[in-house]
N, C-alpha and C positions, 0 to 999 in steps of 0.2 A: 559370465563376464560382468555385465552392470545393472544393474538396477537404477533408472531414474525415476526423483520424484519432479513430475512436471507439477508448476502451477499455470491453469488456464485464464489466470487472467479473474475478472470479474464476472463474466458471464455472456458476454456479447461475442460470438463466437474468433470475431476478427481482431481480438485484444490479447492474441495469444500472441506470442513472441516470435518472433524468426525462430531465433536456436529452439523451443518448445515446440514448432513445429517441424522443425526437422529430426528432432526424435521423436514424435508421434508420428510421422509419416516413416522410420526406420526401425520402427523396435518391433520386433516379434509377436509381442502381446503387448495391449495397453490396459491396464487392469484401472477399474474404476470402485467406487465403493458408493454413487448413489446417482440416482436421476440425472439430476442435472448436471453435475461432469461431465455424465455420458454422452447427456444432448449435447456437450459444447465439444466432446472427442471428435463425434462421428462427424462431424463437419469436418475434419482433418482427416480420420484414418475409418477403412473401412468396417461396417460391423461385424464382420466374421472374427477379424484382429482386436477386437474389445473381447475383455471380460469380466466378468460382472464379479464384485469382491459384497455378500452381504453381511453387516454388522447388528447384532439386536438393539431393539430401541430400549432400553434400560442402563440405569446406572448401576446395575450391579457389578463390582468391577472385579470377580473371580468370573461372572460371565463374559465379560469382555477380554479382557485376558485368552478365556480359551480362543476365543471369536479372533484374537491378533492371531494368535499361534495359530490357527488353522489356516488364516488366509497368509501369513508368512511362509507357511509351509506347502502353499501351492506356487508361490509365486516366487521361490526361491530356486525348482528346477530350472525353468525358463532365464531366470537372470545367470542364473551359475553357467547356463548353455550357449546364451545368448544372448540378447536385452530386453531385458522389460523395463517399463515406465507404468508409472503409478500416480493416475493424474486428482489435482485437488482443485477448485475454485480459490482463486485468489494468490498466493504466494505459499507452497510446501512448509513454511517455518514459522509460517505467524494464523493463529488456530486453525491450526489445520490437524485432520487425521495421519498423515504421512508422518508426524515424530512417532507416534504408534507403535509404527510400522519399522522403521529403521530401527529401534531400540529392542524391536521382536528378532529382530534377522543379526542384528551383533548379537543377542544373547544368545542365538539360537542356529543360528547360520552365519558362524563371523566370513565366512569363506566369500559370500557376494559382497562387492563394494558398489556401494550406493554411492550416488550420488544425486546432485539436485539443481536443477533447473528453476533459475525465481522466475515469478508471474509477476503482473500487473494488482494489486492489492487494495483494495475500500481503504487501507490505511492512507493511501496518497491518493487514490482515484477521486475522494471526496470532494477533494477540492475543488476540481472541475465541475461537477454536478451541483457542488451548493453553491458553487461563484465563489469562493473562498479564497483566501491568500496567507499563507505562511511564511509572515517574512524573515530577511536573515535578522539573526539573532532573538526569533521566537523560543520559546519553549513550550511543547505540545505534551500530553498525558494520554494514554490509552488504557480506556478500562473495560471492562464487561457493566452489562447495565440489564443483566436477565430480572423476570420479574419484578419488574418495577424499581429494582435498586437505581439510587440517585448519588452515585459515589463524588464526594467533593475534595477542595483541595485547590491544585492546580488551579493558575487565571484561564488555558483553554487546557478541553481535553475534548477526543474522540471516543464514544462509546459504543461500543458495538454491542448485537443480540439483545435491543432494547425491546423485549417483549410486551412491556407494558407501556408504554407512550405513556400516559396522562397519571400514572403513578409517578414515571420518571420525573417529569416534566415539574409537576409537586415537589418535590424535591430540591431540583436545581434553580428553580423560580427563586423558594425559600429563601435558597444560598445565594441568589443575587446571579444569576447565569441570566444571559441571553442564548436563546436554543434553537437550532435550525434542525431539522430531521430531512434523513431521505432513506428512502425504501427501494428497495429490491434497485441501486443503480446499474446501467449499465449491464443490466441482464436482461436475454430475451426474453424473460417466462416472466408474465407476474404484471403487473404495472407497478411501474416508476412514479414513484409519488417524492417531492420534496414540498418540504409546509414547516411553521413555525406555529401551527395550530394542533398540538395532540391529541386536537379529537377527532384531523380528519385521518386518523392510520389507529383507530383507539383497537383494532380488531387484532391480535395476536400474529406476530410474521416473523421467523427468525433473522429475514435476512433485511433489517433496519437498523439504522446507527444514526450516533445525533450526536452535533458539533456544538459545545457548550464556551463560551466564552465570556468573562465577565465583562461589564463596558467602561470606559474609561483608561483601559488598559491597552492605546494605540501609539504604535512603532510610528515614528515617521522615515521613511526611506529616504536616499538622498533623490531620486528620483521624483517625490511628494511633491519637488519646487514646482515642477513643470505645470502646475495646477494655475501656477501666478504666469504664466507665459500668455500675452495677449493673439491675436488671429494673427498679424502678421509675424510671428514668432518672434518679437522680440520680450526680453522680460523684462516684467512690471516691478521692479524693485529687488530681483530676487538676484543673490549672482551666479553663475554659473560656476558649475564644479564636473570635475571628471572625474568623479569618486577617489579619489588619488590615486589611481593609474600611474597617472605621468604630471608631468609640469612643465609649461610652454618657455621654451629656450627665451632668454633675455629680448622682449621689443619685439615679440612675436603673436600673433592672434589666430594662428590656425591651427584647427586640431591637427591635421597632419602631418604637423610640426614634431608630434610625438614621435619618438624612439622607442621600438617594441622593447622588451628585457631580452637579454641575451642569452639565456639558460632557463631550463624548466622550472628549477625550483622561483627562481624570480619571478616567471610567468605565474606562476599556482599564486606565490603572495598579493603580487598584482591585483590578479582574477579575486580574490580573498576578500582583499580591500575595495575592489570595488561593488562587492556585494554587502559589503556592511561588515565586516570582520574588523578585529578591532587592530590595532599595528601590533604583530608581535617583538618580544627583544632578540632581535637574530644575534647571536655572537658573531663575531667576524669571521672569517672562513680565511 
């Protein structure tokens, strides 16, 4: 029948998804392929219903190769019969082993259709953990940052698999980055470390990533006003705007005065603009 690839989230076992937990608690076999997946499975499904998918640690990629086929070729009975799920940390499509796997089983077994389940991902989780904010109309970069590489470019970027910390860090300093780092977030194993200092994480950990931004490079949101509002709310020079939503009827001073839109596409534009999008040229309808 199917095959899913769940993703569990980041690591905290309770950042799995509804729908991700309801096909781990219904699928037949939940096939894992290392440690800590599994820790974050078994808190969902029981351990008899796990099984353990191993991969070699080597970049040889005719061994790895054999290493997809063998485990496609166990894990294709069960999906062809039934369901299987194939769980990854983070999100099945964004580095993850699961594209692996799915490109083994069309080549090889086009007969199971897979499918996929998104997680919770370090791509957006970051934010939370570093205090961060990406506002509308940012533009973000994601790169790999293994062995010390310090990939530049972009005003922000997110790097992941930054094994070297204080080579990185050399690097993006260079280039005029300011850098926040966090370690192992939002996973139970490990400690959670965030620091803007690369040498308290200098010791090797795949699972670190660091937030590089250059400075002087700040959005102001229309919201930013509120900053000039004094204690009894009223503002200190600044005027008030309702991101252009809406515009208050003729001799009128209450929000409530607003008129929702009357169609979805209207609401979506609405919503658009009041998050900082810019007006589009709608042709008439």
């Amino acid at each position: 029948m199917t095959l899913y690839g769940v993703g569990l989230g980041p690591g905290e076992s309770d950042l799995v998804t509804v729908r991700g937990k309801e096909v781990l608690e219904t699928a037949d076999v939940v096939y894992s392929p290392g440690r800590l997946s599994r820790s974050v499975a078994t808190e969902h499904v029981p351990a008899d219903r796990i099984g353990d998918v191993d991969f070699p640690m080597t970049r040889d990629e005719d061994e790895l190769r054999r290493a997809w086929k063998a485990a496609a070729g166990e894990i294709a009975p069960t999906a062809r019969d039934g369901t299987a799920a194939f769980v990854t940390l983070g999100d099945p499509n964004v580095y993850s082993t699961f594209g692996h796997l799915r490109r083994t089983l069309d080549a090889f077994h086009p007969d199971v259709t897979v499918k996929t389940v998104p997680g919770v991902s370090a791509v957006t989780a970051f934010t939370t953990a570093l205090g961060v904010e990406i506002t509308a109309g940012s533009s973000i970069a994601l790169h790999e940052a293994a062995g010390g590489a310090s990939p530049t470019g972009p005003d922000r970027m997110v790097l992941f698999k930054v094994t070297d910390a204080p080579a990185t860090h050399e690097g993006l300093a260079a280039a005029g980055y300011d850098v926040v780092y966090g370690r192992r977030l939002f996973m139970e194993h490990g400690e959670t470390v965030v620091t803007d200092d690369p040498t308290e994480i200098d010791e090797r950990d795949y699972y670190t990533l660091a937030y590089a931004k250059r400075p002087g490079n700040r959005e102001t949101p229309a919201t930013a006003t509120f900053e000039g509002i004094d204690q009894s709310g009223a503002p200190t020079g600044t005027p008030k705007t309702d991101g252009g939503v809406g515009s208050q009827t003729a001799g009128s001073t209450r929000d409530d005065d607003f008129q929702p839109p009357n169609d979805v596409m209207a609401w979506e534009l609405a919503e658009g603009i009041a998050h900082g999008d810019a007006v589009p040229e709608v042709p008439p309808r």
